[in-house]
N, C-alpha and C positions, 0 to 999 in steps of 0.2 A: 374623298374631298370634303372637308369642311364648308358649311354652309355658316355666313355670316346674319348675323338681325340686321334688318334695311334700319337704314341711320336716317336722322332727323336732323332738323336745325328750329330752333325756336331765337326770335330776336325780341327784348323786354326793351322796357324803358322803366326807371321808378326814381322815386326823390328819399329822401332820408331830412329828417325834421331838423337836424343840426349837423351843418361841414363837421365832412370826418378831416383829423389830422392824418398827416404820413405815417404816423406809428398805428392807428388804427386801421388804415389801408392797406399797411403793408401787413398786419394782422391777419385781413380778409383775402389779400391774395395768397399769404402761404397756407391758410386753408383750403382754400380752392386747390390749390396745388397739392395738397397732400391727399385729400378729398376727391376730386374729377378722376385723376387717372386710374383709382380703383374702381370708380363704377362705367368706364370709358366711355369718359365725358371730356370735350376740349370744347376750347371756346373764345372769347374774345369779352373784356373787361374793361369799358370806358368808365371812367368819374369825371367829373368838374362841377363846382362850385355847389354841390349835395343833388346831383344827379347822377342818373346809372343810365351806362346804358351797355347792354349783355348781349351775347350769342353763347347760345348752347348746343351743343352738336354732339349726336351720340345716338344709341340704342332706346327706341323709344320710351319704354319704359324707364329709361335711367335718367333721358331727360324731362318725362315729366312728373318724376318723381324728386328730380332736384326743385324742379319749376314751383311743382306744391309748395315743397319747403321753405324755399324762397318768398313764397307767396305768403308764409302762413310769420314771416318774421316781421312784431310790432316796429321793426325801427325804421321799416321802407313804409311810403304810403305812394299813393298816385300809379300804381303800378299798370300798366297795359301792353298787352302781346303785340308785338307790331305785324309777327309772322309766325307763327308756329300755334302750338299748345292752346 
Protein backbone atom coordinates (compact mmCIF):
# COMPACT_ATOMS: atom_id res chain seq x y z
CA UNK A 1 0.00 0.00 0.00
CA UNK A 2 1.15 3.41 -0.83
CA UNK A 3 1.69 5.84 1.72
CA UNK A 4 0.63 9.58 0.71
CA UNK A 5 2.74 13.11 2.23
CA UNK A 6 0.01 14.71 4.73
CA UNK A 7 -1.42 17.76 2.75
CA UNK A 8 -1.56 21.28 3.87
CA UNK A 9 -3.48 24.27 3.17
CA UNK A 10 -2.01 27.78 3.33
CA UNK A 11 -4.46 30.90 2.84
CA UNK A 12 -2.57 34.36 1.56
CA UNK A 13 -3.84 37.70 1.00
CA UNK A 14 -1.53 40.42 -1.12
CA UNK A 15 -2.04 43.52 -3.41
CA UNK A 16 -0.20 44.22 -6.58
CA UNK A 17 0.80 48.07 -7.27
CA UNK A 18 -1.41 48.43 -10.47
CA UNK A 19 -5.00 46.54 -11.48
CA UNK A 20 -4.05 43.71 -13.56
CA UNK A 21 -6.26 43.52 -16.85
CA UNK A 22 -8.05 40.11 -18.00
CA UNK A 23 -5.40 39.31 -20.33
CA UNK A 24 -2.94 39.55 -17.73
CA UNK A 25 -5.19 37.42 -15.35
CA UNK A 26 -5.92 35.21 -17.56
CA UNK A 27 -2.01 34.93 -18.15
CA UNK A 28 -1.55 34.02 -14.19
CA UNK A 29 -4.13 31.55 -14.15
CA UNK A 30 -3.06 29.30 -17.08
CA UNK A 31 0.15 29.41 -15.33
CA UNK A 32 -1.05 28.24 -12.37
CA UNK A 33 -2.73 25.65 -14.24
CA UNK A 34 -0.05 24.28 -16.17
CA UNK A 35 2.33 24.83 -13.01
CA UNK A 36 0.06 23.33 -9.69
CA UNK A 37 -0.87 20.12 -11.12
CA UNK A 38 2.77 19.11 -11.60
CA UNK A 39 3.83 19.81 -8.18
CA UNK A 40 0.28 18.67 -6.72
CA UNK A 41 -0.77 21.86 -5.77
CA UNK A 42 -4.81 22.85 -6.13
CA UNK A 43 -6.21 25.64 -4.78
CA UNK A 44 -8.51 28.58 -4.83
CA UNK A 45 -7.58 32.24 -6.81
CA UNK A 46 -9.67 35.36 -5.80
CA UNK A 47 -8.66 38.99 -7.52
CA UNK A 48 -10.59 42.38 -7.18
CA UNK A 49 -9.65 45.58 -7.79
CA UNK A 50 -5.37 44.62 -7.24
CA UNK A 51 -6.09 42.35 -4.44
CA UNK A 52 -5.27 38.47 -3.90
CA UNK A 53 -6.52 36.48 -2.13
CA UNK A 54 -5.13 32.56 -2.42
CA UNK A 55 -5.52 28.99 -1.09
CA UNK A 56 -2.91 26.50 -1.55
CA UNK A 57 -3.29 22.94 -0.74
CA UNK A 58 -1.03 20.29 -1.33
CA UNK A 59 2.23 18.27 -0.19
CA UNK A 60 3.97 20.49 2.20
CA UNK A 61 6.93 20.94 0.72
CA UNK A 62 5.21 21.89 -2.57
CA UNK A 63 3.19 24.37 -0.99
CA UNK A 64 5.74 26.05 0.55
CA UNK A 65 7.81 26.19 -1.89
CA UNK A 66 5.32 27.70 -4.20
CA UNK A 67 4.52 30.14 -1.16
CA UNK A 68 8.37 31.33 -1.17
CA UNK A 69 8.06 32.00 -4.81
CA UNK A 70 5.21 33.84 -4.50
CA UNK A 71 6.47 35.63 -1.83
CA UNK A 72 9.80 36.43 -3.44
CA UNK A 73 7.67 38.21 -6.81
CA UNK A 74 8.35 42.24 -6.79
CA UNK A 75 4.89 42.83 -8.35
CA UNK A 76 2.80 41.66 -5.00
CA UNK A 77 3.49 43.68 -1.82
CA UNK A 78 1.34 43.73 1.41
CA UNK A 79 1.45 39.95 1.48
CA UNK A 80 0.33 38.13 4.81
CA UNK A 81 -0.54 34.35 5.69
CA UNK A 82 -3.87 34.27 7.12
CA UNK A 83 -3.50 30.42 7.89
CA UNK A 84 -0.82 28.13 6.96
CA UNK A 85 3.07 28.61 6.11
Amino acid sequence: MATTAPLVSTIYVSSVQDSMNPTELAELLDQARRHNPQIGVTGLLLYCNGCFMQVLEGPVDAVESLYKRIAKDPSRFGRGAIEGV
